[in-house]
C-alpha positions, 0 to 999 in steps of 0.5 A: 544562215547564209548571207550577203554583207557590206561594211564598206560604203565606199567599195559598193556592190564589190565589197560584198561578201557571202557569210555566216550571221545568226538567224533573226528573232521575230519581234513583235508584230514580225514574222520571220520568212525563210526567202526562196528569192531575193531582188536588189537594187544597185543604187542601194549602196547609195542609201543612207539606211543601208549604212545607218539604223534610224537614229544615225548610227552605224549597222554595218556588217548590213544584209542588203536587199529589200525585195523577197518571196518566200514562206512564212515559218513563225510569228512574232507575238501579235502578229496576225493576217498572216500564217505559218507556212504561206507564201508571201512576198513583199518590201522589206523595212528599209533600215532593217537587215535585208533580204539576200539571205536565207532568212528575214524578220520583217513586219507582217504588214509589209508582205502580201500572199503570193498565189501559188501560181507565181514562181518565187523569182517573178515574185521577187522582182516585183516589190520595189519596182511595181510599188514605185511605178504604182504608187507614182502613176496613181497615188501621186501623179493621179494618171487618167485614162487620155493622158499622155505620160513621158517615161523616163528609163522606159526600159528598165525594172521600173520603166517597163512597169510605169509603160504598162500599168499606164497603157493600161490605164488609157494613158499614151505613153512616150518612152526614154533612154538610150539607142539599144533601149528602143526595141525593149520599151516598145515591146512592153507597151511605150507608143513611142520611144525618144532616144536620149542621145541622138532624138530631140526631149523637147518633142515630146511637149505637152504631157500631163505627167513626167515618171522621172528615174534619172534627174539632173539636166533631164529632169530639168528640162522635163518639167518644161514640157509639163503641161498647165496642171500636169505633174511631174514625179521623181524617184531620185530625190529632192529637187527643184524642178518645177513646171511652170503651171504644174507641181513636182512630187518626190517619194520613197517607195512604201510596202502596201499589201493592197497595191501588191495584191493589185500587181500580183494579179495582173501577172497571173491574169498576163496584163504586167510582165516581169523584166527579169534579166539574169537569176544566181543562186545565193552562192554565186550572188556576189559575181551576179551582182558585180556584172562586168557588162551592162544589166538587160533586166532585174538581177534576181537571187534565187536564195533556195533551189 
């Protein structure tokens, strides 16, 4: 089969490169999909697990790519919920070989049906952005309707799900990033927008819950404008920033077929729009995954025609 490969850690996206590699077995409890569309996640070449297996030990040539939507096209032996020929689409296991190729083994618990009123590609943006905004909205930061949240990155694949799926749930909504960022983050749903560069953070004191994608001083300065109880959650890592009356929570994004049936039915019924920016065919993903300006939205590999 056809497949994106990285050897080099330190070349990144550029040291990608389009090859030959044996199509995978289906394992217990796995099924093999054969993807239509592919998502990717540039700060993957920065993950420990797109180098190593569980155990430490070099994997390399790795097959990046978590995200996928495609057809299921045999079962491993166990494996049940799913059937050969559906259309499914989910989060692949983050130290196995990944998704920007014509075919995956991935454990069935990890997908979820795709409706066949969802194009392959809307699917495919989904599955990382939409688990994290999901899971950090509701499972750890406990969003209620009222509250008021600050968003950081409100414009980007996870920004723009957070400001939905919060506006939604009755929350107000103040959004983040820089000067061209504005426009984009209200349009998908921010009641307000604060430009990094030139407006003040601190104005927006007195939030319930902090949705942070950047850490670092931003971070830093987030978690003081927490108020009493409020949370804040962070997707970059561990970190010592800490409200003062108030709690901080790190999390890895995790496959869930519930919540995925959850966001996927909000697309279908128009509630949560996609921010999909450019779309390449497998063949030309390397260039599309190496842009020379900067991204207006997910890059999404479209694997088959």
């Amino acid at each position: 089969m056809k497949a994106i490969v990285v050897t080099d850690q330190a070349a990144g996206t550029a040291g990608m490169t389009l090859t030959e590699r044996p199509e995978p077995p289906a394992a217990i409890n796995d099924v093999i999909v054969q993807i239509h569309a592919s998502g990717f996640v540039p700060t993957e070449m920065e993950w420990p697990s797109t180098w190593t297996d569980r155990a430490g030990r070099d994997k390399t040539p790795s097959i990046p790519g978590h995200e996928l939507a495609g057809v299921v096209t045999a079962l491993g032996y166990g494996t049940t919920g799913l059937s050969i020929g559906q259309r499914v689409f989910g989060l692949a296991d983050w130290h196995r070989d990944g998704t920007l190729a014509e075919y995956v083994a991935i454990e069935a618990r990890n997908l979820a049906p795709l409706p066949g009123d969802v194009d392959f590609t809307v699917a495919a943006s989904l599955p990382i952005s939409g688990l994290t905004a999901w899971q950090g909205l509701f499972q750890h930061g406990r969003l209620q309707a009222g509250q008021t949240l600050l968003a950081h990155g409100a414009a980007g694949a996870v920004g723009t799900m957070v400001t939905q799926l919060a506006r939604e749930a009755g929350a107000y909504v103040i959004g983040t990033g820089r000067a061209p960022d504005r426009q984009k983050a209200l349009d998908f749903g921010a009641h307000e927008f604060l430009d990094l560069d030139n407006d003040t953070l601190e104005d927006a004191d007195g939030v319930d819950l902090v949705f942070d994608v950047i850490g670092g001083d931003i971070q830093r300065r987030s978690a003081d404008l927490i108020r009493a109880g409020g949370t804040l959650v962070s997707v970059v890592g561990p970190t010592e920033a800490r409200p003062t009356n108030g709690q901080t929570i790190d999390f890895v994004v995790e496959a869930d077929r519930a919540q995925l049936g959850e966001i996927i039915q909000r697309v279908r019924d128009g509630r949560l729009r996609t921010n999909i920016g450019d779309i390449a065919p497998l063949d030309n993903a390397v260039t599309a995954l190496n842009p020379t300006t900067r991204r207006k939205g997910k890059t999404i590999i479209r694997v088959r025609p």
